[in-house]
Structures are given as structure tokens and as C-alpha cells.
PDB file with SEQRES, HELIX, SHEET and CRYST1 records, atoms N, CA, C and O in Angstrom:
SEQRES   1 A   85  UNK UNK UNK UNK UNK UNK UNK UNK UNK UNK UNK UNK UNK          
SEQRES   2 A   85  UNK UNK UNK UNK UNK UNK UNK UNK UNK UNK UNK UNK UNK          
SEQRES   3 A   85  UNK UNK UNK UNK UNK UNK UNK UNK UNK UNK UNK UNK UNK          
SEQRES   4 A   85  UNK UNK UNK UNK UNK UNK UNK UNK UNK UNK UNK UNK UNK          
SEQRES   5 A   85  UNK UNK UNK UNK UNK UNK UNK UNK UNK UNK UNK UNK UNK          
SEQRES   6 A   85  UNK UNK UNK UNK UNK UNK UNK UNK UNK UNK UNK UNK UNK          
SEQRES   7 A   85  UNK UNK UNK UNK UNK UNK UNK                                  
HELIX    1 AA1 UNK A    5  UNK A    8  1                                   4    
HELIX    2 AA2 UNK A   16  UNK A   20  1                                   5    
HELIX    3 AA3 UNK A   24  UNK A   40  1                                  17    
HELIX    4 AA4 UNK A   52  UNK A   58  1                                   7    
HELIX    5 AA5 UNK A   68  UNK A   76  5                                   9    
SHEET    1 AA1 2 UNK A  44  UNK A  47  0                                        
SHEET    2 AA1 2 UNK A  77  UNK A  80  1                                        
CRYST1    1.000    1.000    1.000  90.00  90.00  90.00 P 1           1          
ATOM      1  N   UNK A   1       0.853  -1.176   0.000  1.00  0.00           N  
ATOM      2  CA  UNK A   1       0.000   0.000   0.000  1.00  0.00           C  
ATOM      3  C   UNK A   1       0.896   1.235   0.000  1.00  0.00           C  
ATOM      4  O   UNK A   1       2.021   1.287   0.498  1.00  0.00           O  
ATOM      5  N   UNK A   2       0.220   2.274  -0.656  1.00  0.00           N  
ATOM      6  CA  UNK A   2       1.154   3.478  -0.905  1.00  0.00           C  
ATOM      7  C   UNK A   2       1.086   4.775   0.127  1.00  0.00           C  
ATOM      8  O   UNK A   2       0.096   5.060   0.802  1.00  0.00           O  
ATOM      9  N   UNK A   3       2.105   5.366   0.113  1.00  0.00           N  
ATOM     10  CA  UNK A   3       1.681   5.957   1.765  1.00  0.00           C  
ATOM     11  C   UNK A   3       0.488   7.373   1.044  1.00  0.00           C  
ATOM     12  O   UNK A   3       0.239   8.327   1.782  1.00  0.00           O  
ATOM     13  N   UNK A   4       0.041   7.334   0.004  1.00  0.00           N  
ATOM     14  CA  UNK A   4      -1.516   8.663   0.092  1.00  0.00           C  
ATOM     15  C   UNK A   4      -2.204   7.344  -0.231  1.00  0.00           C  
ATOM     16  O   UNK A   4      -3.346   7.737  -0.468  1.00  0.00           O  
ATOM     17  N   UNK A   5      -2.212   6.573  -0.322  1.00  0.00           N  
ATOM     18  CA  UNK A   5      -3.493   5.373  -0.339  1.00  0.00           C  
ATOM     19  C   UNK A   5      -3.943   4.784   1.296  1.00  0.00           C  
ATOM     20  O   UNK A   5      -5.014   4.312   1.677  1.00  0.00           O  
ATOM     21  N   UNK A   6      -2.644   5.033   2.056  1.00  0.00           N  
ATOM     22  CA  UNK A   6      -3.036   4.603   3.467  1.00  0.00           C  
ATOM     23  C   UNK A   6      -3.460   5.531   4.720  1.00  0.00           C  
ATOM     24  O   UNK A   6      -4.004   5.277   5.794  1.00  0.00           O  
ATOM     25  N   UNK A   7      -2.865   6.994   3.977  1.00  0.00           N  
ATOM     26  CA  UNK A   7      -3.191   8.235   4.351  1.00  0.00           C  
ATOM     27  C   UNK A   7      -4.937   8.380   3.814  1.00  0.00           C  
ATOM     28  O   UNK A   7      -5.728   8.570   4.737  1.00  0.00           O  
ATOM     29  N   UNK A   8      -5.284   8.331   2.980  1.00  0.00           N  
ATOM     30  CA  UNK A   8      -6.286   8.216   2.259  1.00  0.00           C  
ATOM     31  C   UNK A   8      -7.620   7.813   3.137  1.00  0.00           C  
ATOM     32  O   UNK A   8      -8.511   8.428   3.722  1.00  0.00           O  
ATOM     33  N   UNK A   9      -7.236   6.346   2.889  1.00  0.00           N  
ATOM     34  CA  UNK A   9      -7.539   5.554   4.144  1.00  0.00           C  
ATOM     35  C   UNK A   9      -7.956   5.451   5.393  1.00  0.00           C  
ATOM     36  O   UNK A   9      -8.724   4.643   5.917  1.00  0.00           O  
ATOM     37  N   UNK A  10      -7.275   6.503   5.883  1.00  0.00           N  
ATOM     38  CA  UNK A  10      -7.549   6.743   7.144  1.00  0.00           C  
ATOM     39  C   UNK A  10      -8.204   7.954   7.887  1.00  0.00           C  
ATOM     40  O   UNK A  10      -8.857   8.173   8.907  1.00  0.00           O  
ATOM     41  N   UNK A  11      -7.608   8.703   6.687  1.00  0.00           N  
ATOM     42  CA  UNK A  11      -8.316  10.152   6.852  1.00  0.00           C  
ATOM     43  C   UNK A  11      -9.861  10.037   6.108  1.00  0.00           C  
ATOM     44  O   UNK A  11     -10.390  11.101   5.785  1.00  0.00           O  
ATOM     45  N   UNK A  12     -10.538   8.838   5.855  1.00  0.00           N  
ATOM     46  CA  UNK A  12     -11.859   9.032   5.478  1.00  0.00           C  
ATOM     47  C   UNK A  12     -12.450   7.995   6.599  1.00  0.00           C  
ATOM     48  O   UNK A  12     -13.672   8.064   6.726  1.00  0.00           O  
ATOM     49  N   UNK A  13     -11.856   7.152   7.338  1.00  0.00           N  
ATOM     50  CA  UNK A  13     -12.540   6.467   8.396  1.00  0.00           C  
ATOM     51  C   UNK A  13     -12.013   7.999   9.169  1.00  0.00           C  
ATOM     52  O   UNK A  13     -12.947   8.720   8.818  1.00  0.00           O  
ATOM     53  N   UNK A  14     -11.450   8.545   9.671  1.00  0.00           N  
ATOM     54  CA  UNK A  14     -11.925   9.498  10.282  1.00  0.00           C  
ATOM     55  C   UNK A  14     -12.891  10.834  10.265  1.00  0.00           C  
ATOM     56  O   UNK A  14     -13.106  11.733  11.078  1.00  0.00           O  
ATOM     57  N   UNK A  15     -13.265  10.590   9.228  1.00  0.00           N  
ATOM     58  CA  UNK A  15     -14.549  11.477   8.759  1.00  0.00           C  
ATOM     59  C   UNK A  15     -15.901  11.037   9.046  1.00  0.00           C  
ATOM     60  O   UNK A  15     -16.993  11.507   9.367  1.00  0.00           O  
ATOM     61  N   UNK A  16     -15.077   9.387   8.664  1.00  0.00           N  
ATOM     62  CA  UNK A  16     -16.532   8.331   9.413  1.00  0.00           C  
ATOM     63  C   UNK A  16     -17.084   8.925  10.445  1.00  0.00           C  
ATOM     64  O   UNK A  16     -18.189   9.468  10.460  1.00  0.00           O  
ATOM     65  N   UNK A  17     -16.236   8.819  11.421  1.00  0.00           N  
ATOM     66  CA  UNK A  17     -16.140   8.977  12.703  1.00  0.00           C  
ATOM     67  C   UNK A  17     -16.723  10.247  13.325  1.00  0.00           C  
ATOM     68  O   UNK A  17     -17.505  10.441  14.256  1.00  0.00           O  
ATOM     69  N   UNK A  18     -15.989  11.129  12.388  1.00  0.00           N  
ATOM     70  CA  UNK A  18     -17.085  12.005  13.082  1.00  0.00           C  
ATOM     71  C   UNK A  18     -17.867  12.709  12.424  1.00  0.00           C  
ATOM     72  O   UNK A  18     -18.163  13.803  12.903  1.00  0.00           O  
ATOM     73  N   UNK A  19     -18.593  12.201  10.796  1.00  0.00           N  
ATOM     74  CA  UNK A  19     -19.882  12.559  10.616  1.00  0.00           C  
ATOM     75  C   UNK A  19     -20.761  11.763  11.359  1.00  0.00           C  
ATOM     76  O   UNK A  19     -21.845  12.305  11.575  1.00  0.00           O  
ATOM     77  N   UNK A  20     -20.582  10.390  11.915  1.00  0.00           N  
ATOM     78  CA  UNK A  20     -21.661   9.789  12.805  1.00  0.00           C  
ATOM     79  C   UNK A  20     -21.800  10.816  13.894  1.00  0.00           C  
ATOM     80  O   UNK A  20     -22.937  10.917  14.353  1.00  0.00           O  
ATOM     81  N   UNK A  21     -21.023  11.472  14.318  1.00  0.00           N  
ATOM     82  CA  UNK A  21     -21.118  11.540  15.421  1.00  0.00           C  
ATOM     83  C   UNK A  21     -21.828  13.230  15.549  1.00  0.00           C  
ATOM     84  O   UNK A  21     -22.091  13.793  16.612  1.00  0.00           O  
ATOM     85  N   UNK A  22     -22.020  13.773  14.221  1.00  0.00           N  
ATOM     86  CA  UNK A  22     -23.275  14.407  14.180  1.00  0.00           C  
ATOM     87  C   UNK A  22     -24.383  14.496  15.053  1.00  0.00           C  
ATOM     88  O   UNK A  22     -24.753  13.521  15.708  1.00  0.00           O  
ATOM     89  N   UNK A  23     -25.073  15.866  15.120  1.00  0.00           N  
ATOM     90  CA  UNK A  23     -25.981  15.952  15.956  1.00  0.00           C  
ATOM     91  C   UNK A  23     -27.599  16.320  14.678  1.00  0.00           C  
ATOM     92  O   UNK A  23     -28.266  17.353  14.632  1.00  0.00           O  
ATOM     93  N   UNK A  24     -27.727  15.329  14.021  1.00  0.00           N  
ATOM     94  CA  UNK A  24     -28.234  15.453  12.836  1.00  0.00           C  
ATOM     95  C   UNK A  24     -29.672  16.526  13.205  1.00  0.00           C  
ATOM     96  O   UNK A  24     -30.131  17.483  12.582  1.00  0.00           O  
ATOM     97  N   UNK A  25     -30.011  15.998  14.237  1.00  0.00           N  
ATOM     98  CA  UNK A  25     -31.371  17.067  15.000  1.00  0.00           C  
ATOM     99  C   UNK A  25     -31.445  18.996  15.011  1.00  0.00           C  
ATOM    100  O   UNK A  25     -32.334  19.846  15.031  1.00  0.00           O  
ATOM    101  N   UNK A  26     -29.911  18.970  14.983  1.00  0.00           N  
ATOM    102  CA  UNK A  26     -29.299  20.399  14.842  1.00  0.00           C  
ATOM    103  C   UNK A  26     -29.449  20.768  13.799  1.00  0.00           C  
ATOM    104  O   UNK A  26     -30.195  21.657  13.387  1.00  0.00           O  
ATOM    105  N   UNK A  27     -28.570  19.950  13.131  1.00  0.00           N  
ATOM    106  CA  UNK A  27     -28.366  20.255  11.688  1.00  0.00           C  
ATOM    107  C   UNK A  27     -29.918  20.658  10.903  1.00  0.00           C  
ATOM    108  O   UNK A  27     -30.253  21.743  10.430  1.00  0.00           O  
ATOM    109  N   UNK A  28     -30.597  19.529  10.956  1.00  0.00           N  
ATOM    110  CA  UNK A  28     -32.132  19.765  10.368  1.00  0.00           C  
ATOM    111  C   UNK A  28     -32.824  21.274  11.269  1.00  0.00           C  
ATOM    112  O   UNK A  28     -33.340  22.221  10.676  1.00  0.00           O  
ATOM    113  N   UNK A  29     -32.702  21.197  12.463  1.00  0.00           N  
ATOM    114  CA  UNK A  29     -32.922  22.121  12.510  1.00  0.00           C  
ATOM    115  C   UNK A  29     -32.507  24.024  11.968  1.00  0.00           C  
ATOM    116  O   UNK A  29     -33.229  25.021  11.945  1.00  0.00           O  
ATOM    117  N   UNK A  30     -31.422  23.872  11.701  1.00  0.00           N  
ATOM    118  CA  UNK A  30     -30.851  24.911  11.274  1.00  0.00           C  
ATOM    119  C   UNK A  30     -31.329  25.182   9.936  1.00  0.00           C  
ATOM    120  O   UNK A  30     -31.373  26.296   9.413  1.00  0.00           O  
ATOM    121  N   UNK A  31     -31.789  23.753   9.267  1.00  0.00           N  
ATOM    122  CA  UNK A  31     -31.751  24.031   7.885  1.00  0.00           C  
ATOM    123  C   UNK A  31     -33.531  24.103   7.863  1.00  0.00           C  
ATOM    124  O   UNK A  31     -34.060  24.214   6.757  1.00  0.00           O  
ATOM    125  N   UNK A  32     -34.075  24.063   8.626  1.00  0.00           N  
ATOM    126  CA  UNK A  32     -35.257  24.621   8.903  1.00  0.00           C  
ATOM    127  C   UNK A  32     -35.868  26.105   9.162  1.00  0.00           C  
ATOM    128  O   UNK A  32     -36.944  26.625   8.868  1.00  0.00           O  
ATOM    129  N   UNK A  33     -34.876  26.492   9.742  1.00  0.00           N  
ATOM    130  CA  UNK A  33     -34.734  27.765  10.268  1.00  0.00           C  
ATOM    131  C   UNK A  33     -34.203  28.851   9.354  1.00  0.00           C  
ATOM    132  O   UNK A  33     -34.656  29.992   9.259  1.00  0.00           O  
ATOM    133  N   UNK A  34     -33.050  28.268   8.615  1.00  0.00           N  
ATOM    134  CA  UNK A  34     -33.165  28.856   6.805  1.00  0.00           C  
ATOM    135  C   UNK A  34     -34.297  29.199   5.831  1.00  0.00           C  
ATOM    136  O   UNK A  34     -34.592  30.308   5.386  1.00  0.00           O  
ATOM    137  N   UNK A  35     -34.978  27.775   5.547  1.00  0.00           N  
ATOM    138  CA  UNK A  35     -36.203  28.166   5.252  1.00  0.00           C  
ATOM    139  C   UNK A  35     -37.488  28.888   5.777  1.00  0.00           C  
ATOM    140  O   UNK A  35     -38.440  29.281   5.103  1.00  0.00           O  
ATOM    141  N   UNK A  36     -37.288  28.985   7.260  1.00  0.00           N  
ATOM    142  CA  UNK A  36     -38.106  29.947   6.980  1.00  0.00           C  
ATOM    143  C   UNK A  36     -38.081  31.148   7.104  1.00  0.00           C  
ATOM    144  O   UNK A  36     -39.066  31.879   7.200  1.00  0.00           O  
ATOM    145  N   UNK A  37     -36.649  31.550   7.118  1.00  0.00           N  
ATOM    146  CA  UNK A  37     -36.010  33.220   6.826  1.00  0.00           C  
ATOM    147  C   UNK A  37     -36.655  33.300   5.366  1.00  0.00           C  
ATOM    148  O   UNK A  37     -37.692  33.956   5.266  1.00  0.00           O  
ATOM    149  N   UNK A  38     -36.175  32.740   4.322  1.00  0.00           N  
ATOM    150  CA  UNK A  38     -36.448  32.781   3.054  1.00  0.00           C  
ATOM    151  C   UNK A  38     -38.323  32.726   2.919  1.00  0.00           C  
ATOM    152  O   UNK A  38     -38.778  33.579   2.156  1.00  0.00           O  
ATOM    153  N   UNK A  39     -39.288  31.857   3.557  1.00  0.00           N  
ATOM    154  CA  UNK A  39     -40.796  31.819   3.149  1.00  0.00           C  
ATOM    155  C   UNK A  39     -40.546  33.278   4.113  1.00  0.00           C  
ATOM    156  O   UNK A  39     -40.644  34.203   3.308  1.00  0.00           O  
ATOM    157  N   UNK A  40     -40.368  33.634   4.991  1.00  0.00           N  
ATOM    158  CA  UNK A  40     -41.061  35.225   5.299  1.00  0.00           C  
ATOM    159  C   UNK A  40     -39.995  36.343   4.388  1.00  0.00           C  
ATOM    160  O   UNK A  40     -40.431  37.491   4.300  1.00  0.00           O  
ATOM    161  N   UNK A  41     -39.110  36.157   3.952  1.00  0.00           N  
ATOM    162  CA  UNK A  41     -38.434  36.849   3.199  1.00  0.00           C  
ATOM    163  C   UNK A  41     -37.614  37.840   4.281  1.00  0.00           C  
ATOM    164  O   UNK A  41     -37.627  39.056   4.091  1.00  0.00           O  
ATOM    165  N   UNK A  42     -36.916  37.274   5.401  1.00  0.00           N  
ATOM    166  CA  UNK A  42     -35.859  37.929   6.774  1.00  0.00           C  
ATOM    167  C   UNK A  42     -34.919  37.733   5.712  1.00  0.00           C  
ATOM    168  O   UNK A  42     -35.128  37.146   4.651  1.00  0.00           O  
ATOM    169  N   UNK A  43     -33.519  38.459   6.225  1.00  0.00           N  
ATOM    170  CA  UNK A  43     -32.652  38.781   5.639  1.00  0.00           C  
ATOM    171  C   UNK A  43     -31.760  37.348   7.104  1.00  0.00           C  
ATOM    172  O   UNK A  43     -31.881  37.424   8.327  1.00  0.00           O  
ATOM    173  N   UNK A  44     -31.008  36.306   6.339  1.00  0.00           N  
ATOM    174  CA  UNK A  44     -30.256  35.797   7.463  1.00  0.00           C  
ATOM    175  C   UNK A  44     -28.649  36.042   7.082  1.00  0.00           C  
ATOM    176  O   UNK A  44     -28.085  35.910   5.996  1.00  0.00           O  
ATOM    177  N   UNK A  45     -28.129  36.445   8.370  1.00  0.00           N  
ATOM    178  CA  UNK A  45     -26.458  36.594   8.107  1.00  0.00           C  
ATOM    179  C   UNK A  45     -25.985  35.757   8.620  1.00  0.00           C  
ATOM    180  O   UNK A  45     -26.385  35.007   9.512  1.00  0.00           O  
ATOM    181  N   UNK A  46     -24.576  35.864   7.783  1.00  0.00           N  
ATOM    182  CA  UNK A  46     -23.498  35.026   8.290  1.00  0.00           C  
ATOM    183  C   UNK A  46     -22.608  36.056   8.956  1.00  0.00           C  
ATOM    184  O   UNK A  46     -22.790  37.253   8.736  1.00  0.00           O  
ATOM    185  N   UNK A  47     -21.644  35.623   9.771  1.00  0.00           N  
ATOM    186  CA  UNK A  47     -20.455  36.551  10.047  1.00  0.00           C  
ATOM    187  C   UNK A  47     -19.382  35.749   9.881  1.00  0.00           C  
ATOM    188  O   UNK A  47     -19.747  34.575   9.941  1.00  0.00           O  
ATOM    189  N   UNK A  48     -18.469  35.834   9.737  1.00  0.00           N  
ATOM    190  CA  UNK A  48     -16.748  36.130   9.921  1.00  0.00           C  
ATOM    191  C   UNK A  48     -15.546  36.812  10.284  1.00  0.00           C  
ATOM    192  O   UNK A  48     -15.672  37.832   9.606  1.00  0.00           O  
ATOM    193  N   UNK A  49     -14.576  36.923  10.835  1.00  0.00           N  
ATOM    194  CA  UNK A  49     -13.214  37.452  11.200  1.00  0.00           C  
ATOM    195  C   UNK A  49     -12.704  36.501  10.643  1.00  0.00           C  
ATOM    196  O   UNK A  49     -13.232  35.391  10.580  1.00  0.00           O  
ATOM    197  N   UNK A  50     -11.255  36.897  10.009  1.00  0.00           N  
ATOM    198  CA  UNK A  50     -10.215  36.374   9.239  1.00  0.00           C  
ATOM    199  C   UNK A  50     -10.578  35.153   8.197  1.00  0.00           C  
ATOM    200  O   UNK A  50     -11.007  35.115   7.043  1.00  0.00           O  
ATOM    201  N   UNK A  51     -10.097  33.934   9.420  1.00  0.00           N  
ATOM    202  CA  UNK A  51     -10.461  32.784   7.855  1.00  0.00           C  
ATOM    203  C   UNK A  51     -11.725  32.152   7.949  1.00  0.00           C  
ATOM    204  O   UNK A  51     -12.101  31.287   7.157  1.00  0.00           O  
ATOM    205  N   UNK A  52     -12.709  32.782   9.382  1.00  0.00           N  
ATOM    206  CA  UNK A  52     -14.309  32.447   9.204  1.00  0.00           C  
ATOM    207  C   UNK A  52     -15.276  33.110   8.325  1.00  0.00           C  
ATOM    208  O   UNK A  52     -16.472  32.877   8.151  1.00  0.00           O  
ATOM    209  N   UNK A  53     -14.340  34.163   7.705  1.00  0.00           N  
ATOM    210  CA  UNK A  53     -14.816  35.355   7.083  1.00  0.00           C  
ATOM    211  C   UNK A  53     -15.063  34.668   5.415  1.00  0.00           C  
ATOM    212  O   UNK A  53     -15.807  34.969   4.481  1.00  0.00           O  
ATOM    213  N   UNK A  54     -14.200  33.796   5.597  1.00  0.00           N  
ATOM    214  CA  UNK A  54     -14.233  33.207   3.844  1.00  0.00           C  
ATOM    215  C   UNK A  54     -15.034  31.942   3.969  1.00  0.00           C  
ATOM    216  O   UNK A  54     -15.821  31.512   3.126  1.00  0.00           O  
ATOM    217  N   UNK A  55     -14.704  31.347   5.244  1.00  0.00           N  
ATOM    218  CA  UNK A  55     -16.318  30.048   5.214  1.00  0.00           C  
ATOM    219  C   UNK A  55     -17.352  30.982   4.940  1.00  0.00           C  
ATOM    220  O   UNK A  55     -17.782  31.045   3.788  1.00  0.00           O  
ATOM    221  N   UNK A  56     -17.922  31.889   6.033  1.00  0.00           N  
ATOM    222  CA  UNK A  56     -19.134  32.787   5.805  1.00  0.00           C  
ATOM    223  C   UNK A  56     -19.102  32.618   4.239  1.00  0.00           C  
ATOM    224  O   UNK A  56     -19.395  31.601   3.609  1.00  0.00           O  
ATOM    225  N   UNK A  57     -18.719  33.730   3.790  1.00  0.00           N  
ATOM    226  CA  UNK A  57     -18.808  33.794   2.026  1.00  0.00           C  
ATOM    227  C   UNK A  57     -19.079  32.582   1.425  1.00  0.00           C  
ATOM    228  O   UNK A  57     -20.149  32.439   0.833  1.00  0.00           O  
ATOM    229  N   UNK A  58     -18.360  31.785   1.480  1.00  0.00           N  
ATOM    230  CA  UNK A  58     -18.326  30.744   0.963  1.00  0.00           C  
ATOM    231  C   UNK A  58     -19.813  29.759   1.003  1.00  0.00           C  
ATOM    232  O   UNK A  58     -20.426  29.242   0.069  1.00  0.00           O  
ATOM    233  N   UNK A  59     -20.076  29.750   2.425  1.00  0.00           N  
ATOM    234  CA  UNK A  59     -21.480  29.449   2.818  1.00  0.00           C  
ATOM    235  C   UNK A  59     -22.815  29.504   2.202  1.00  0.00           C  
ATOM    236  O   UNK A  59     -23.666  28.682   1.865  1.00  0.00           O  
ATOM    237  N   UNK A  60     -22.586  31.618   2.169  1.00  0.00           N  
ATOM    238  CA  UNK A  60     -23.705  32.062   1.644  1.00  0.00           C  
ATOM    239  C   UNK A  60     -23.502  32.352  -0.120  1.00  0.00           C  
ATOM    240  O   UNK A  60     -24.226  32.965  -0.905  1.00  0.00           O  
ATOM    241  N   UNK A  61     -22.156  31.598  -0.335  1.00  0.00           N  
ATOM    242  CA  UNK A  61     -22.402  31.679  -2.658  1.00  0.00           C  
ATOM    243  C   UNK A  61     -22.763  30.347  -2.610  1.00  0.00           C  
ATOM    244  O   UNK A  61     -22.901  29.890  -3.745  1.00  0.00           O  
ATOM    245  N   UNK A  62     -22.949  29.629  -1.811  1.00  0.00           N  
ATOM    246  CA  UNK A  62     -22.681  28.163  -2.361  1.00  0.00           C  
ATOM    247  C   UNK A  62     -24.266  27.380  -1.645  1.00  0.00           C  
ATOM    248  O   UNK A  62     -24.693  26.228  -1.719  1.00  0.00           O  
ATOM    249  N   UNK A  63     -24.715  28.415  -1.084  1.00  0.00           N  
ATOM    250  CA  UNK A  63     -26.269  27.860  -0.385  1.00  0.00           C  
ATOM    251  C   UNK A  63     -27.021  27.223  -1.854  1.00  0.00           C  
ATOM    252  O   UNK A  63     -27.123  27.566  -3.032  1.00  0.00           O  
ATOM    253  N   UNK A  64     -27.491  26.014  -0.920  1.00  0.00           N  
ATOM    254  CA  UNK A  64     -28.725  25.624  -1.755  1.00  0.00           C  
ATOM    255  C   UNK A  64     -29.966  26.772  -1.935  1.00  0.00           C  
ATOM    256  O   UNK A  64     -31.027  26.464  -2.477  1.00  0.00           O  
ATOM    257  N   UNK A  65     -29.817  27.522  -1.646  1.00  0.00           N  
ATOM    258  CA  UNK A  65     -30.676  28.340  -1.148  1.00  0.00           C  
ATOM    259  C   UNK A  65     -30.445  29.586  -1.999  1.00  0.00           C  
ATOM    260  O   UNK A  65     -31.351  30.389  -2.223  1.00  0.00           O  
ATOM    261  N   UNK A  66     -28.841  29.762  -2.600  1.00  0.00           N  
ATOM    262  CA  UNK A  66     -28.073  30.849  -3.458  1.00  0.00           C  
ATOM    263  C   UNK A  66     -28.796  30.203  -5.094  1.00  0.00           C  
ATOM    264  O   UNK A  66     -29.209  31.016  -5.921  1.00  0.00           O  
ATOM    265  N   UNK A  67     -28.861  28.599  -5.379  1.00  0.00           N  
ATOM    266  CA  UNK A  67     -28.483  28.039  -6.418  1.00  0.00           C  
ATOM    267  C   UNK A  67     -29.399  27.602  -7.011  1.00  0.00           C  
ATOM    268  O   UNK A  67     -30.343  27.174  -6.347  1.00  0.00           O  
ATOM    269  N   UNK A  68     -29.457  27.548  -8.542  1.00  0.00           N  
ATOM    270  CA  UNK A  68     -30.477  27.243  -9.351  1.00  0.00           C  
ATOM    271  C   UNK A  68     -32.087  27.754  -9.333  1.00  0.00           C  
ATOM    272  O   UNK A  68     -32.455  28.862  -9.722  1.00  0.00           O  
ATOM    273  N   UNK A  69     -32.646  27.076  -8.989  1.00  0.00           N  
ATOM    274  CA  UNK A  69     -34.142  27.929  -9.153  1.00  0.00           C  
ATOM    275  C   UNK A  69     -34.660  29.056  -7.657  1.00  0.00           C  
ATOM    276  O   UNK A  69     -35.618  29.815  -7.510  1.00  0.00           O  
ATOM    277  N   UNK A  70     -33.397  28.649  -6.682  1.00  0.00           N  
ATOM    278  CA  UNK A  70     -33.737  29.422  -5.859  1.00  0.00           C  
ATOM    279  C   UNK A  70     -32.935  30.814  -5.929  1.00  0.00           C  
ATOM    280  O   UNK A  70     -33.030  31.776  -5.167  1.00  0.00           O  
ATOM    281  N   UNK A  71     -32.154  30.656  -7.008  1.00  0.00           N  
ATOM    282  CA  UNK A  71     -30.783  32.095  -7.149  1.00  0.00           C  
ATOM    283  C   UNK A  71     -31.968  33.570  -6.935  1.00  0.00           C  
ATOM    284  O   UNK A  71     -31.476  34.495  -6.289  1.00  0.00           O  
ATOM    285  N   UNK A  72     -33.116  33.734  -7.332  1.00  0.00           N  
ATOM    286  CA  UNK A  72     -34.032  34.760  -7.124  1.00  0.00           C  
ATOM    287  C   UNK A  72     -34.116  35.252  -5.302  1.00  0.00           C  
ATOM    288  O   UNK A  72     -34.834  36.147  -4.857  1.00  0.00           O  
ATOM    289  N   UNK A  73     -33.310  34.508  -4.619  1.00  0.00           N  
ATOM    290  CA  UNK A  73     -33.881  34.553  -2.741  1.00  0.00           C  
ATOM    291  C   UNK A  73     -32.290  34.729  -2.173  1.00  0.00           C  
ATOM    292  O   UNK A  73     -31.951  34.875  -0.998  1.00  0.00           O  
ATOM    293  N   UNK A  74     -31.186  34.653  -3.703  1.00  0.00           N  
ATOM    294  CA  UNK A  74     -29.584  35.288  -2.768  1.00  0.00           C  
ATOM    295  C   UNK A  74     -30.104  36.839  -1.992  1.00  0.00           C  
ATOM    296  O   UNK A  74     -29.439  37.085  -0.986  1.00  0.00           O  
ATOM    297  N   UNK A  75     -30.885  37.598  -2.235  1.00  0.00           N  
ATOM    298  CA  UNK A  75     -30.300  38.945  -1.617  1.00  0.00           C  
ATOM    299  C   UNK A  75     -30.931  38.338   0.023  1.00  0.00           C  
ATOM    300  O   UNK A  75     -30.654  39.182   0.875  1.00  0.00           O  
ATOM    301  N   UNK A  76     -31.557  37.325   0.530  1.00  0.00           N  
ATOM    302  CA  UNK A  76     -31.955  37.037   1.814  1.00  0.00           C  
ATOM    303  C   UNK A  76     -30.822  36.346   2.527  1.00  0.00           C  
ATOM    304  O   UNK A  76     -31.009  35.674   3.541  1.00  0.00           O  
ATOM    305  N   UNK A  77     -29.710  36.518   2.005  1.00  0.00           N  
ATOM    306  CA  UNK A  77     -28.525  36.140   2.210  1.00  0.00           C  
ATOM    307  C   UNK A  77     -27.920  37.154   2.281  1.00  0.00           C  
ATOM    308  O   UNK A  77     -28.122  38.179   1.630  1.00  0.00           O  
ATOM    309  N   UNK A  78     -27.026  36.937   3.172  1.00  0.00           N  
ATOM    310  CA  UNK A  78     -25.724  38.488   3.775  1.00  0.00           C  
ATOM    311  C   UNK A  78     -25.013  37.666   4.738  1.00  0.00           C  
ATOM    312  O   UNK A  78     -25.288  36.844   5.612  1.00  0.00           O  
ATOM    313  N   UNK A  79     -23.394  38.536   3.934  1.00  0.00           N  
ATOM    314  CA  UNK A  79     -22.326  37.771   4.892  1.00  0.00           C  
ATOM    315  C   UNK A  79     -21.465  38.954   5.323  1.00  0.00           C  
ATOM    316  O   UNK A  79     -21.074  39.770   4.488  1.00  0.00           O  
ATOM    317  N   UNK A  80     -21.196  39.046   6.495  1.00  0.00           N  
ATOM    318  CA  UNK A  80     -20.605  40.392   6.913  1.00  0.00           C  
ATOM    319  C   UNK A  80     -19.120  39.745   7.336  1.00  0.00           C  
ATOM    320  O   UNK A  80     -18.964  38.734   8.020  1.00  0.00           O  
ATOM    321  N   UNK A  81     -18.323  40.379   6.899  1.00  0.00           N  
ATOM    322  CA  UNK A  81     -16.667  40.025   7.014  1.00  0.00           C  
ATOM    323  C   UNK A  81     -16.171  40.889   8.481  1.00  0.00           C  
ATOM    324  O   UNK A  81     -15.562  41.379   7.530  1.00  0.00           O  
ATOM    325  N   UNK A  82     -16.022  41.168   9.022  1.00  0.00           N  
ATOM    326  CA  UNK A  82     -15.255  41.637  10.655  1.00  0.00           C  
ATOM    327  C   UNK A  82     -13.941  41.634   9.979  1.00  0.00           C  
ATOM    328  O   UNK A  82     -13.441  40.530   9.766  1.00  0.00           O  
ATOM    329  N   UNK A  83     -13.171  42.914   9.531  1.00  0.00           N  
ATOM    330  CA  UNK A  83     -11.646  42.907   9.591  1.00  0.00           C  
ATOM    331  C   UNK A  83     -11.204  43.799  11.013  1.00  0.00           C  
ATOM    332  O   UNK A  83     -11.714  44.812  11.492  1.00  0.00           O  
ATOM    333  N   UNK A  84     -10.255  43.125  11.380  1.00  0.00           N  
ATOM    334  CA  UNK A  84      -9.379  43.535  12.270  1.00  0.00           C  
ATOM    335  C   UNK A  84      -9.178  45.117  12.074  1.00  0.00           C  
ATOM    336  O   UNK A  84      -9.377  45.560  10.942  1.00  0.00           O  
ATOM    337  N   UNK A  85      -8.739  46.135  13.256  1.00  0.00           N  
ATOM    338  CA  UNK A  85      -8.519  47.691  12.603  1.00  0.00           C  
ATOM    339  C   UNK A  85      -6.642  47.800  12.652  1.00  0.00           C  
ATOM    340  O   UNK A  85      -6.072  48.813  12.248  1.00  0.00           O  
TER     341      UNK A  85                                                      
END                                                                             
């Protein structure tokens, strides 16, 4: 075995590990709570400082919610960046 095949390997049983270990109840909930910013038409933000600042972004271009037939409901999306002074 090759050492990125055993690296490989291992670094996806550890993903195993802890996507089980998910709190899937959260998760649905959150993504509940999305929708219904979007059916009343609330504006929901993200925030960031430094490199949470580019998940944020990243978050809100890449929402199911940004994409395809829903691209009409991005402006209910806002990501506010926090730079340092």
C-alpha cells in the first residue's frame, strides 16, 4: 500500500467517525430555520473574522438556497466580514 493510499484511508474512516457523530437534529434544525427566513423573506447573516470570514462567504455563494431555481432569494442572504482595525 502506498503511503496517500493509506493516508487516504484513514483520513476518510476518520470522517466516518465524526460525521456519525453528528448531531443530525441540529443540523435539520438549522436548515429549517433557513427556510423559513427565506418563506417570510428575513434577511439571514453570516459573520466572519479572518479565515471564518471566507467560510461565511463561501457558505452564503454556495447555499442551496443561493443556487439554481432558488438564485431569485440570494439577496436574503448576507455575509458580513469583521476585519481587524
Amino acid at each position: 500500500m502506498t503511503a496517500s493510499k493509506q493516508f487516504s484511508d484513514e483520513y476518510l474512516q476518520y470522517l466516518t467517525v465524526l460525521i456519525a457523530q453528528l448531531d443530525r437534529a441540529s443540523i435539520a434544525r438549522f436548515a429549517d430555520l433557513l427556510l423559513e427566513s427565506r418563506e417570510n423573506e428575513t434577511t439571514t447573516f453570516f459573520m466572519g473574522n479572518g479565515g471564518s470570514a471566507s467560510t461565511a462567504t463561501h457558505f452564503v455563494m454556495m447555499s442551496p438556497l443561493a443556487a439554481g431555481s432558488l438564485r431569485n432569494h440570494l439577496e436574503l442572504l448576507a455575509c458580513v466580514i469583521i476585519k481587524p482595525l
